[in-house]
Each structure stands twice: as C-alpha cells, then as structure tokens.
VEXMI-181588 format. One record per residue: residue in one letter; x, z, y of N, C-alpha, C in turn. Coordinates in steps of 0.02 Angstrom, whole numbers, plus 32768, in hexadecimal, padded with zeros to 4 digits. Example, Ala and Ser with C-alpha at 12.3 -4.5 7.8 and 13.67 -1.06 7.14 Angstrom:
<recs>
[rec "A" [8294 8186 7EE4] [8267 8186 7F1F] [8294 8186 7F5B]]
[rec "S" [8282 8162 7F90] [82AC 8165 7FCB] [8285 818A 8002]]
</recs>
This chain:
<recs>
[rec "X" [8C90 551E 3B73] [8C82 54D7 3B7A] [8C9D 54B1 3B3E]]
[rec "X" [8CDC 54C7 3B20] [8CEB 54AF 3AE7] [8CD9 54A4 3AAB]]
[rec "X" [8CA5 54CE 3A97] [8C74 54C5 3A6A] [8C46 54AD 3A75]]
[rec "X" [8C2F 5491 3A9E] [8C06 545E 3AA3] [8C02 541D 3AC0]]
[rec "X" [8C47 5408 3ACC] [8C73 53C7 3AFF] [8C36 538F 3ADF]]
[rec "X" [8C42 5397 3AAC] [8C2D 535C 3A81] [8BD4 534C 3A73]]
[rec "X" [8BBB 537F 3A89] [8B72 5385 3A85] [8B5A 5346 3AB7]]
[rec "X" [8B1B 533C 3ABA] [8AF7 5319 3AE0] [8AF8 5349 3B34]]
[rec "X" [8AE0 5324 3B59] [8AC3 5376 3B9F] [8A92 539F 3B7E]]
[rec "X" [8A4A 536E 3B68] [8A29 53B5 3B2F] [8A50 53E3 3B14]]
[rec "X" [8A70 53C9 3AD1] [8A8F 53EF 3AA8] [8AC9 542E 3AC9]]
[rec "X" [8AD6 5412 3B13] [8B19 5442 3B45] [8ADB 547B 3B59]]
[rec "X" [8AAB 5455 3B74] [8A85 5485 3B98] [8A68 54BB 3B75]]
[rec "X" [8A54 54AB 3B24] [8A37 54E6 3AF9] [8A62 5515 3AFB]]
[rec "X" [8A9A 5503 3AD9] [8ADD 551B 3ACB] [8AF4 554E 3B14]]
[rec "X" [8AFC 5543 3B39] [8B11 5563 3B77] [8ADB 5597 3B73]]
[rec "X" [8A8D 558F 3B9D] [8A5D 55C1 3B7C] [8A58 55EB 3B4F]]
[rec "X" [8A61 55CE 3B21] [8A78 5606 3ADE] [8AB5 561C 3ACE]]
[rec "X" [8AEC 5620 3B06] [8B23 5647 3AF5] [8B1A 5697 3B1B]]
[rec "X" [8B26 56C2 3B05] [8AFF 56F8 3B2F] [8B4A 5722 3B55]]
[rec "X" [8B5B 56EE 3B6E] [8BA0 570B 3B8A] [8BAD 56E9 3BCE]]
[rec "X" [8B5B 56C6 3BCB] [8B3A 5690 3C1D] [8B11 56DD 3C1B]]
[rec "X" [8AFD 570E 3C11] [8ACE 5736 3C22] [8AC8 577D 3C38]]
[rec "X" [8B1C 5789 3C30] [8B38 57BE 3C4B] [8B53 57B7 3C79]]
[rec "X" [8B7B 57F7 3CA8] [8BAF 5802 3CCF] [8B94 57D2 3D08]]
[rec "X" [8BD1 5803 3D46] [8BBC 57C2 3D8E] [8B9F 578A 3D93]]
[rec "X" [8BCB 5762 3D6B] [8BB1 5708 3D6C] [8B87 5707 3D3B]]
[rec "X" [8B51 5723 3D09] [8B2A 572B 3CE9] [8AD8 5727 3CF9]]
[rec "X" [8AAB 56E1 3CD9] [8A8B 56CE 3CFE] [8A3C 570B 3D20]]
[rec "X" [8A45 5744 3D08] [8A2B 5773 3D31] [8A3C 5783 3D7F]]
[rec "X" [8A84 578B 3D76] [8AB1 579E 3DB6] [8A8E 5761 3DFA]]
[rec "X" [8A9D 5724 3DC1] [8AA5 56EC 3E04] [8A52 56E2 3E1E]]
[rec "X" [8A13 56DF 3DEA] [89D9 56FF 3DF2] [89D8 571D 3E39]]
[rec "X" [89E6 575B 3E2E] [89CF 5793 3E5B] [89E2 5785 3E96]]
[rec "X" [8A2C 577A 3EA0] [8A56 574F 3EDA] [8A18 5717 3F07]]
[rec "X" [89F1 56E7 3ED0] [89D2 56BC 3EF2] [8996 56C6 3F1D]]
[rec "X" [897C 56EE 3EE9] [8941 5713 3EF5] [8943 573B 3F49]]
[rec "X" [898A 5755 3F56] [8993 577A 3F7D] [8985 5752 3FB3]]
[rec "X" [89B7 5720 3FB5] [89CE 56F3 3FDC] [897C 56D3 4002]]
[rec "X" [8961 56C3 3FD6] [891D 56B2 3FD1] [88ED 56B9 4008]]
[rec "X" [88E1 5710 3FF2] [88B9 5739 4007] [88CB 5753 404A]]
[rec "X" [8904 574F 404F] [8930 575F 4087] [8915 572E 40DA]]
[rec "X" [891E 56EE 40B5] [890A 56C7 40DE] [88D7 56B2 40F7]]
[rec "X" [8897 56BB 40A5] [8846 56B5 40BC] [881D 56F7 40E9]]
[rec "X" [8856 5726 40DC] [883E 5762 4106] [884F 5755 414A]]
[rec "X" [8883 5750 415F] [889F 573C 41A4] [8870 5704 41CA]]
[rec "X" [8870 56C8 4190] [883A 56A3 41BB] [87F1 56AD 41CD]]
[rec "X" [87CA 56DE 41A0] [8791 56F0 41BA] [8790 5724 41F6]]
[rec "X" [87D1 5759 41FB] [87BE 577E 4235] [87C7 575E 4279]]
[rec "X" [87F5 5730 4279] [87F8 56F3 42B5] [87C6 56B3 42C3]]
[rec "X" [8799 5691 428B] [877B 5657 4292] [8741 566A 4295]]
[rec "X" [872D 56B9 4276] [86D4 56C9 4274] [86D7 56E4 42C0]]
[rec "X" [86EA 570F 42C8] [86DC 571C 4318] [86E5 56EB 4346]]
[rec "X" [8724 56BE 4348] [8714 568A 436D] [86D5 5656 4364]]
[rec "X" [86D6 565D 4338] [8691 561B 433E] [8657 5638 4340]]
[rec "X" [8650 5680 4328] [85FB 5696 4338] [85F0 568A 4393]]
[rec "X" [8615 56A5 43BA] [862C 569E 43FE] [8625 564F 441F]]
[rec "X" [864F 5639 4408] [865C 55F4 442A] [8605 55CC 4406]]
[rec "X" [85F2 55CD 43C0] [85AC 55CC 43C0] [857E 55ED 43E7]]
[rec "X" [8573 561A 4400] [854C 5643 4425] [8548 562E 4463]]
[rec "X" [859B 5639 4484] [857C 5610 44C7] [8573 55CD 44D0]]
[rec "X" [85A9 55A3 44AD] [85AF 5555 44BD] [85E4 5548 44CF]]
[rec "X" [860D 558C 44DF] [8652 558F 450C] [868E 5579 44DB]]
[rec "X" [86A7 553A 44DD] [86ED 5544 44AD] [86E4 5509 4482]]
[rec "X" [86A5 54E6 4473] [8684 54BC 444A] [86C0 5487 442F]]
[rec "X" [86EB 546C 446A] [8728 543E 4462] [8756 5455 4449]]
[rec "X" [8775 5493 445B] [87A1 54BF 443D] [8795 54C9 43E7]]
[rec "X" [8755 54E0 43E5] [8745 54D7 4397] [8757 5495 437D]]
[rec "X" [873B 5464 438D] [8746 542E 435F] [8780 53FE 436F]]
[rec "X" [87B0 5427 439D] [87D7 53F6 43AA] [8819 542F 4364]]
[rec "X" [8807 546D 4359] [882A 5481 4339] [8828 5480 42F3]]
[rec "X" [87E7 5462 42E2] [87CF 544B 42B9] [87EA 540C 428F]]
[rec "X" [87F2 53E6 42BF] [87FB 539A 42C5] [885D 53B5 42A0]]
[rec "X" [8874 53D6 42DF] [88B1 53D4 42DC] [88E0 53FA 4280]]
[rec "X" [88AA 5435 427F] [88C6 544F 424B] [88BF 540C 41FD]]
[rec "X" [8890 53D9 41FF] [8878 53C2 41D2] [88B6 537B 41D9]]
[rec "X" [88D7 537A 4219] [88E8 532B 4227] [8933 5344 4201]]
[rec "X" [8969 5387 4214] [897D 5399 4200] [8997 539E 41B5]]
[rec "X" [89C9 539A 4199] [89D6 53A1 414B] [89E9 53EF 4136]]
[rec "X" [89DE 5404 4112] [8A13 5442 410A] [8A46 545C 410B]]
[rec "X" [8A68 5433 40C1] [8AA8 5421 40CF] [8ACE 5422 4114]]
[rec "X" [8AA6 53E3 4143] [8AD2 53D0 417C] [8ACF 5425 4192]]
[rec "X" [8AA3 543F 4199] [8A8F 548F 41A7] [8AD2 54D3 41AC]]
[rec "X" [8AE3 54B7 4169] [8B04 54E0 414E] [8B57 54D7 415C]]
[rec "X" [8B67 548B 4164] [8BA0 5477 4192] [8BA6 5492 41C8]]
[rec "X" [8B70 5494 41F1] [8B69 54A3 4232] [8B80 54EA 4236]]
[rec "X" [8B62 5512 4216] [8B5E 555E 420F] [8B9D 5579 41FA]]
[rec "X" [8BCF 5555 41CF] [8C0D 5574 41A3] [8C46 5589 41C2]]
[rec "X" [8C46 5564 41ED] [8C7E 5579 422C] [8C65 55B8 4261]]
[rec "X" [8C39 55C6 425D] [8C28 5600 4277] [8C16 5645 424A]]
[rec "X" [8C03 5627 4210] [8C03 5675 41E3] [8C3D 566A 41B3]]
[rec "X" [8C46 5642 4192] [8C8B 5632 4169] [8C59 5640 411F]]
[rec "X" [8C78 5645 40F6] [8C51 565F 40AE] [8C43 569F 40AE]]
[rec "X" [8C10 5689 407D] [8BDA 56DA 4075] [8B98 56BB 405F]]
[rec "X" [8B71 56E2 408E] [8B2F 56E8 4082] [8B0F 56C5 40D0]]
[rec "X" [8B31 56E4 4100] [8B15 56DD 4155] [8B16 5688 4151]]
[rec "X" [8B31 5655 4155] [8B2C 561A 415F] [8AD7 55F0 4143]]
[rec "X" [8AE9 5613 40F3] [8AA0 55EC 40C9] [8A60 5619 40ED]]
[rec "X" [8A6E 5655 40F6] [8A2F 5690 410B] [8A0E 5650 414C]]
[rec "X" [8A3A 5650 4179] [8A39 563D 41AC] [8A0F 5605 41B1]]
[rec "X" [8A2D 55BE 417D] [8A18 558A 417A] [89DC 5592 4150]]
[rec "X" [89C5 55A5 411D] [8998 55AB 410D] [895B 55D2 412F]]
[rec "X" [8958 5600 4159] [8932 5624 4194] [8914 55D1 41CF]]
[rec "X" [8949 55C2 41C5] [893B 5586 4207] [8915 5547 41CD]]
[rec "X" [890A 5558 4192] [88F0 5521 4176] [88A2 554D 4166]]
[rec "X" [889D 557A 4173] [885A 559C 415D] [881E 55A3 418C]]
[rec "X" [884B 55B9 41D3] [880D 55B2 4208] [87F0 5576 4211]]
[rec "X" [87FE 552B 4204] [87D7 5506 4222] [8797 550C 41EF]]
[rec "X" [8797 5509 41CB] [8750 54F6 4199] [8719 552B 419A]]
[rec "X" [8745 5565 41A6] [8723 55C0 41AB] [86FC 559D 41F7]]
[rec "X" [8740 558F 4245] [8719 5599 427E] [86E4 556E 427C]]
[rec "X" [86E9 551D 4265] [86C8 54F7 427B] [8683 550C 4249]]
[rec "X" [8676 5525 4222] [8637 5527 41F7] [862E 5565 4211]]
[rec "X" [862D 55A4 4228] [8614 55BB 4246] [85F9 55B8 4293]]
[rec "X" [8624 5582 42B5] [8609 555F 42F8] [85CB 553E 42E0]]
[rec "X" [85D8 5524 42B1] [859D 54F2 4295] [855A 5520 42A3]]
[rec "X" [855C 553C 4260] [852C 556E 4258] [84FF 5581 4295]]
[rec "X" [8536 55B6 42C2] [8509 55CD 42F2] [84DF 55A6 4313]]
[rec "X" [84FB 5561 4339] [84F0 552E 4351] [84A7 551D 4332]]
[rec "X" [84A1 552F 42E5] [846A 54EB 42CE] [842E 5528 42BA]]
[rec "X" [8439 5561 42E6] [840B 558B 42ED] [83C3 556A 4310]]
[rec "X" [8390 5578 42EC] [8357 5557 4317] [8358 5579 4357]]
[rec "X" [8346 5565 4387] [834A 5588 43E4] [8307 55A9 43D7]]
[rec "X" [82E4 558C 43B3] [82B4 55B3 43A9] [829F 55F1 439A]]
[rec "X" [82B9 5603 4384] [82C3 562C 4353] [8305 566E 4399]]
[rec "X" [831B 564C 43A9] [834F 5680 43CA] [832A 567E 440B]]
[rec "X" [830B 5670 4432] [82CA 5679 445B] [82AA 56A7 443F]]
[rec "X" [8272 569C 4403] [8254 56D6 43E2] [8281 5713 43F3]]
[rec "X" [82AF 5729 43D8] [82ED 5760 43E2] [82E4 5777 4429]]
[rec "X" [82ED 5741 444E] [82F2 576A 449A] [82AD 5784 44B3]]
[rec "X" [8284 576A 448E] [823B 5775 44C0] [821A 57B3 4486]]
[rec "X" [8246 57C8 4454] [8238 5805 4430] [8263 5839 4450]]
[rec "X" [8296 5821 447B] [82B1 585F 44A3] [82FA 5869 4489]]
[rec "X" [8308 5836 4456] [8358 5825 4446] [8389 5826 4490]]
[rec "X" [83C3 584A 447F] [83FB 583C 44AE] [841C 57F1 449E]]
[rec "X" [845C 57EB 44C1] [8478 57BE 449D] [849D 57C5 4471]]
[rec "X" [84BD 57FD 4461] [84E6 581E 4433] [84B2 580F 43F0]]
[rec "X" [848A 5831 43FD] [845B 5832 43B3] [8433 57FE 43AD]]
[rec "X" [8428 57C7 43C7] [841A 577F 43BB] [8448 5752 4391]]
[rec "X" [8493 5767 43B3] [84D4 5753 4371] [84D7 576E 434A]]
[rec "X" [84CA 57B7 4333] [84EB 57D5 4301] [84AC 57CE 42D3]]
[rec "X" [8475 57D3 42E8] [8426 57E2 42C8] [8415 57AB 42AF]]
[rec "X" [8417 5770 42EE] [83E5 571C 42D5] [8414 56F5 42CC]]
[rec "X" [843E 56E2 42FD] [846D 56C0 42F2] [84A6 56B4 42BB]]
[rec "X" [84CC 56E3 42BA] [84EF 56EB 4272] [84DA 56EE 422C]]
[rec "X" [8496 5716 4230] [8484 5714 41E9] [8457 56DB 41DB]]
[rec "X" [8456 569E 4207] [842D 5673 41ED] [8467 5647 41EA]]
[rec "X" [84A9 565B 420A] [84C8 5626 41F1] [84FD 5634 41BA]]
[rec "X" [84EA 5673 4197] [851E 568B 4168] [8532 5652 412B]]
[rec "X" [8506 561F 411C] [8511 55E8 40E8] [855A 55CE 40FE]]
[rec "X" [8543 55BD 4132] [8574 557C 414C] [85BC 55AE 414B]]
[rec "X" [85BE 55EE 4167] [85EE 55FA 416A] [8616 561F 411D]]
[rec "X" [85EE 5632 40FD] [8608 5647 40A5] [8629 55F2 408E]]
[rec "X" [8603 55D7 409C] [8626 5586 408F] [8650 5578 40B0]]
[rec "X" [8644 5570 40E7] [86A2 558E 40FD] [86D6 55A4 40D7]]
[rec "X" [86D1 55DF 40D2] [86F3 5613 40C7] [8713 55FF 407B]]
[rec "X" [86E2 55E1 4053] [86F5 55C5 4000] [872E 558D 400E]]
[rec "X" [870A 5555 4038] [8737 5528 404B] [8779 552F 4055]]
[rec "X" [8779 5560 4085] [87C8 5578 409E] [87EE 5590 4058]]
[rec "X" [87CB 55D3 4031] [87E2 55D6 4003] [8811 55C0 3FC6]]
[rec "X" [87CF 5581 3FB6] [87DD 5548 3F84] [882B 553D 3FB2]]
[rec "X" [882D 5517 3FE7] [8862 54F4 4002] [88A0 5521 400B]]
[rec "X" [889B 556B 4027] [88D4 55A0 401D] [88DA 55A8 3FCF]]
[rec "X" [88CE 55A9 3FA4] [88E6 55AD 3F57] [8910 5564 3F4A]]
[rec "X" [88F8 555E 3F4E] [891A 54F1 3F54] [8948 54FA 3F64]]
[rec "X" [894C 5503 3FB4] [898E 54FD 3FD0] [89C5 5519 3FCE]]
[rec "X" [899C 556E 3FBE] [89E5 55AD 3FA2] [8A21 5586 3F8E]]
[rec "X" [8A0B 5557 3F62] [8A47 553D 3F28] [8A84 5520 3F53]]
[rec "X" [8A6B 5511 3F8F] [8AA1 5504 3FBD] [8AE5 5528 3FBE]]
[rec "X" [8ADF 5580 3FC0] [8AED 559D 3FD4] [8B2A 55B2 3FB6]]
[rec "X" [8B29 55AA 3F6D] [8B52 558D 3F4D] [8BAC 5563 3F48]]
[rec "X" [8B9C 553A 3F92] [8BBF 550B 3F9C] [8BF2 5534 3FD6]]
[rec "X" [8BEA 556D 3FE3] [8C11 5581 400C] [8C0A 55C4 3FF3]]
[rec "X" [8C16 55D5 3FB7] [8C38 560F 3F97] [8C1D 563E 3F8C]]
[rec "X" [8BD7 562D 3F8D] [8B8A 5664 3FAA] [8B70 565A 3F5E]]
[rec "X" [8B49 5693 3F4A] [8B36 5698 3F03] [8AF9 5671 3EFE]]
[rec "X" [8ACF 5696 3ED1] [8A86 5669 3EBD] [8AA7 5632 3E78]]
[rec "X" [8A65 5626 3E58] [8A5E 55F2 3E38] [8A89 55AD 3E34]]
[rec "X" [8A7A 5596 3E79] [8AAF 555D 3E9A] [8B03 556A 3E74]]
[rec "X" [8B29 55B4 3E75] [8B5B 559D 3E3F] [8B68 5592 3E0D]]
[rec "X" [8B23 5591 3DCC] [8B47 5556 3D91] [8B46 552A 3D9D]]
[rec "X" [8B1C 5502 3DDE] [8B12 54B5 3DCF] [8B61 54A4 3E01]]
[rec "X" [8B72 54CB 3E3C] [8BB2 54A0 3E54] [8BE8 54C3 3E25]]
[rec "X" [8BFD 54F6 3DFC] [8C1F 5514 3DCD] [8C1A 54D4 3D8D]]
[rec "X" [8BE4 54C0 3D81] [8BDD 54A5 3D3D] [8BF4 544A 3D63]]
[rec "X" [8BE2 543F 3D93] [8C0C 53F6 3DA6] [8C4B 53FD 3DB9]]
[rec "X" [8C6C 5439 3DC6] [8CB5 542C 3DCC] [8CCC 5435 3D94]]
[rec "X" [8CAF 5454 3D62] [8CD2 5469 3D1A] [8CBA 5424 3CFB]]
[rec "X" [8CA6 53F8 3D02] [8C83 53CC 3CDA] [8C48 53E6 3CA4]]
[rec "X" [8C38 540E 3CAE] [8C0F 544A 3C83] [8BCB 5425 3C8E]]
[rec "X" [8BA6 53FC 3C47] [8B7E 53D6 3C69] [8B3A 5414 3C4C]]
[rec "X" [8B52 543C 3C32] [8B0D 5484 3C16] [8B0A 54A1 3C4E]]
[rec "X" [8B44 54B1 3C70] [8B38 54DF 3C8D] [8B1E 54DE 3CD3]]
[rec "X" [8B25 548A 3CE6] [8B18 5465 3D25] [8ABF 5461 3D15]]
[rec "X" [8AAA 544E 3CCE] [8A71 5435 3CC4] [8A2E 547F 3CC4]]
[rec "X" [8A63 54B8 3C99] [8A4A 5506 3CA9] [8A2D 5514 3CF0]]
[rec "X" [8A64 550C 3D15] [8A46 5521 3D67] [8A1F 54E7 3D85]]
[rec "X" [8A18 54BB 3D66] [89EE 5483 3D87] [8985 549D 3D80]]
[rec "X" [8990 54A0 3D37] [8964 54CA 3D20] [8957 54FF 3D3A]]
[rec "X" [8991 553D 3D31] [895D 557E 3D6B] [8958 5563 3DAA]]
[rec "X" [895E 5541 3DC5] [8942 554D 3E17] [8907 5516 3DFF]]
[rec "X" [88FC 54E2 3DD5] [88C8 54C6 3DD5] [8892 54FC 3DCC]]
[rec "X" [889E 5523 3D9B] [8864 5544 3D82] [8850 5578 3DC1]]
[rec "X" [888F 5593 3DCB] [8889 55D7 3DF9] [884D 55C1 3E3D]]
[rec "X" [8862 5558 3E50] [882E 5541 3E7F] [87EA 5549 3E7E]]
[rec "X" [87DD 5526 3E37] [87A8 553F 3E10] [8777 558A 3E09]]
[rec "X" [87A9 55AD 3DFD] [8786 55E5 3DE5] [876F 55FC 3E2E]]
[rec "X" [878E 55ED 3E6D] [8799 560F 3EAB] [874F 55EF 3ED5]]
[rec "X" [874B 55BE 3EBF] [8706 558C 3EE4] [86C6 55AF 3EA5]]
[rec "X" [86E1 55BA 3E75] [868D 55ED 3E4A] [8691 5609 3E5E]]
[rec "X" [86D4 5646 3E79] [86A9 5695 3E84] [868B 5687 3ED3]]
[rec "X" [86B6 566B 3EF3] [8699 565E 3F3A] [8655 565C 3F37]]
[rec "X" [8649 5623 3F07] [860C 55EB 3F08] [85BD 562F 3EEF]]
[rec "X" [85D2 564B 3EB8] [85BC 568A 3EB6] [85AF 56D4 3ED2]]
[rec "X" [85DE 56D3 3F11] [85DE 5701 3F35] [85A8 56F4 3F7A]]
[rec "X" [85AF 5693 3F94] [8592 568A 3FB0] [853A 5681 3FA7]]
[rec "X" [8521 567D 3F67] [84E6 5682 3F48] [84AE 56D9 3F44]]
[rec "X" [84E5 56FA 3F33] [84F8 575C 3F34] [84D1 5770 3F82]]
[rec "X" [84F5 5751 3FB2] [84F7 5761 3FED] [84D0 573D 401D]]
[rec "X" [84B1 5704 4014] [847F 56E2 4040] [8455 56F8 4015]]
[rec "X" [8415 570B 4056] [83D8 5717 4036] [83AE 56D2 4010]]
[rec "X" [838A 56E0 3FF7] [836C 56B4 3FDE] [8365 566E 3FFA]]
[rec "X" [831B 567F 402F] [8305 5661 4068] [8348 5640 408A]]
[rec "X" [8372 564B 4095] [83AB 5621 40BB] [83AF 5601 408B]]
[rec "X" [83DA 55E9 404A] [83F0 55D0 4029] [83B7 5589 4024]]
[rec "X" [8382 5590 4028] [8347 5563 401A] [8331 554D 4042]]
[rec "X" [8360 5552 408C] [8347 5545 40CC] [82F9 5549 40F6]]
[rec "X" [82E4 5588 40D5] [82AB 55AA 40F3] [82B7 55C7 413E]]
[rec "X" [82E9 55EC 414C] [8305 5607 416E] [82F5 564F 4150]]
[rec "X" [82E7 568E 4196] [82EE 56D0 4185] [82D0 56E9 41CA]]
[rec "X" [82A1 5720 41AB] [8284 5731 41ED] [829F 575F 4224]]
[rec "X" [828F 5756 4257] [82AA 5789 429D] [82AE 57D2 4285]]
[rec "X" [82E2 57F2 4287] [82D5 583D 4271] [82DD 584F 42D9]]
[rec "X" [82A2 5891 42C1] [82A1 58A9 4308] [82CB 58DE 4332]]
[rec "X" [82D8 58D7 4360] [831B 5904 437A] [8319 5943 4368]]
[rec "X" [8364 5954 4356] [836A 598A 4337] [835B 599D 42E4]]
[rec "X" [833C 597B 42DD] [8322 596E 4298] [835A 5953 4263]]
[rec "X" [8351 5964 421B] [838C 5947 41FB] [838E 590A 41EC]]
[rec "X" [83A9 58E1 41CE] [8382 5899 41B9] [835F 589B 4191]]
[rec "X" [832E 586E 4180] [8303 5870 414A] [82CB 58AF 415E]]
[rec "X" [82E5 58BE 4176] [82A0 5910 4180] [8262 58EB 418E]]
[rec "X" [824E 58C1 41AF] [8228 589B 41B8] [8200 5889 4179]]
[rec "X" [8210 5885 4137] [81E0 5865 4101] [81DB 589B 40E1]]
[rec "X" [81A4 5898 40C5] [8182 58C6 4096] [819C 58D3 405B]]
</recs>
C-alpha cells in the first residue's frame, strides 16, 4: 500500500493489479476466485434441486400456489445481510452461514418462474397430451416443463447473477471469495485493493448473466424462444421425435 498511498484510487487500483504478489498464494486473487465461484455454485445448485421440483408440482397441480408466492414475496422482502445476522449464531464463521443465506436467496426467483411457467402452459395444449394418452407424470415432464423451460433457465440466471453478488457477503464473517479485498482493503484503508474486489465481483456478475444468458439460448429450442411453442411428442416417444 505504501507505494502507492499517494496515487489517485485509479492510479492504487492499477498498481495493486499489477503487483503480482495480489496473484499468488492463499489470499491471491485466483485462490479467492475459486473460493467464490465455489460458494456460488454451491448455492445455485442447491437452489435448483429444491425450487425446480417444487414448483414443477405445485404448477401442475395448483396445490401450494400461496406457499410459492408467499415465499417468494418473503425471500425478496428480506435483506441478506439481515440473512446472514440471523444465521451467524448458529453456524459461527466459515462457509455454512453465507451457503445457507445465499440458498434461501436463490429459490425464490428459480421457484416462482418455474411456477410461472408451468402455470402459463396453454390448457390446451395439456388436454391435447391427455387425449393422446399422456399420464400425468409425462404431461409434466413432456408438455409442461419443456414449454416452460424459458421461464425457468431465467430463473435460474437471475438467481445466479444475485448468488455471485451476494457471495461478497461472505466475507464479513471470515468466509473467503472475492468479498475479502473489498472488506480487507476498507479496513486497511487500501483504496486498490477495496476498488480490485469491487471490480471482480462486478465483472464476475457480468460474465455470470452472459454465460447463463448463452446457455439459456444453447438449450431452448428454437420455437420456444420465439414463442411459437413446441409440439406434443407422443408417449413414450423422445422429444422432438415428432418432427421430421
């Protein structure tokens, strides 16, 4: 920090970046990277195996509809932070407190856009299904879900974007990621090193809403994306077997 007290925050922030002794070892901005990343993924994974099954379900029958959006409502009314207060006295530092709070910040956007989805299935269309000899099992998994796979990949980015964001929290209670140059660099007065980690998690937000945003393009068929819809595949049949 001493060599560069005197710099502007630009001039701290180049300077810090280009010291390559930010780029090694534990606290080295690879280390804290990977840490975030973890942290991340950790949490967007957890929330899809809990919010996609609940909401294909609670879409399907109708059963739960309040429950969805009241958890919806709740996870969004909620702060993180306050989250993470809540949580500290029961895991203490680590990892378990932010995992935790960040998991409870991922299902609402995952459940409620996949409630959506199913929901804004034409009935039409899921009639067709039954009177082709669809169960109900394969009406969700066949018509239902894959016509609402948009809504729920958008989900799923959403949450994302917002679990990369928030990692930085995690930070604040002794937990790695990104998040420690920027509270490391405000207790040191370190205005590079505060402005460094401000930057990776900006970008890391960034980069995390393209690949999403690209993964979700990859993976909806065409016809969905353009709101054509997608035709009935017939029981037993694979999807798509249906077109030529």
């Amino acid at each position: 920090m001493a060599a560069y007290a005197d710099e502007g925050p630009l001039g701290q922030l180049v300077a810090w970046l280009t010291d390559p002794g930010h780029w090694t070892g534990p606290g080295g901005v690879p280390t804290r990277l990977l840490e975030h990343l973890e942290l991340s993924a950790l949490a967007v994974i957890a929330g899809i195996a809990v919010a996609v099954p609940a909401g294909l379900v609670i879409g399907h029958t109708g059963r739960g509809a309040f429950l969805a959006t009241s958890v919806a409502n709740m996870g969004r009314a909620i702060p993180s932070y306050a989250l993470l207060l809540i949580l500290f006295p029961v895991f203490g530092f680590g990892l378990g407190a932010p995992l935790v709070a960040l998991l409870l910040l991922t299902i609402p956007p995952i459940l409620t856009n996949t409630y959506v989805g199913v929901r804004s299935v034409d009935r039409d269309t899921v009639e067709a299904g039954r009177g082709m000899g669809f169960t109900a099992r394969q009406i969700l998994l066949r018509i239902e879900a894959r016509l609402a796979l948009p809504l729920v990949l958008a989900g799923i980015r959403t949450a994302a974007v917002q679990a990369v964001a928030t990692a930085t929290l995690a930070a604040l209670i002794a937990g790695g990621g990104l998040g420690r140059f920027i509270v490391d660099g405000f207790a040191r007065r370190d205005e590079g090193q505060l402005l460094a980690g401000a930057l990776f998690v900006g970008v890391l937000a960034i980069v995390t809403e393209r690949v999403f945003g690209f993964l979700e393009r990859r993976a909806v068929p065409p016809g969905l994306l353009s709101g054509r819809g997608a035709e009935v595949a017939t029981p037993g049949a694979p999807v798509g077997a249906g077109r030529a």
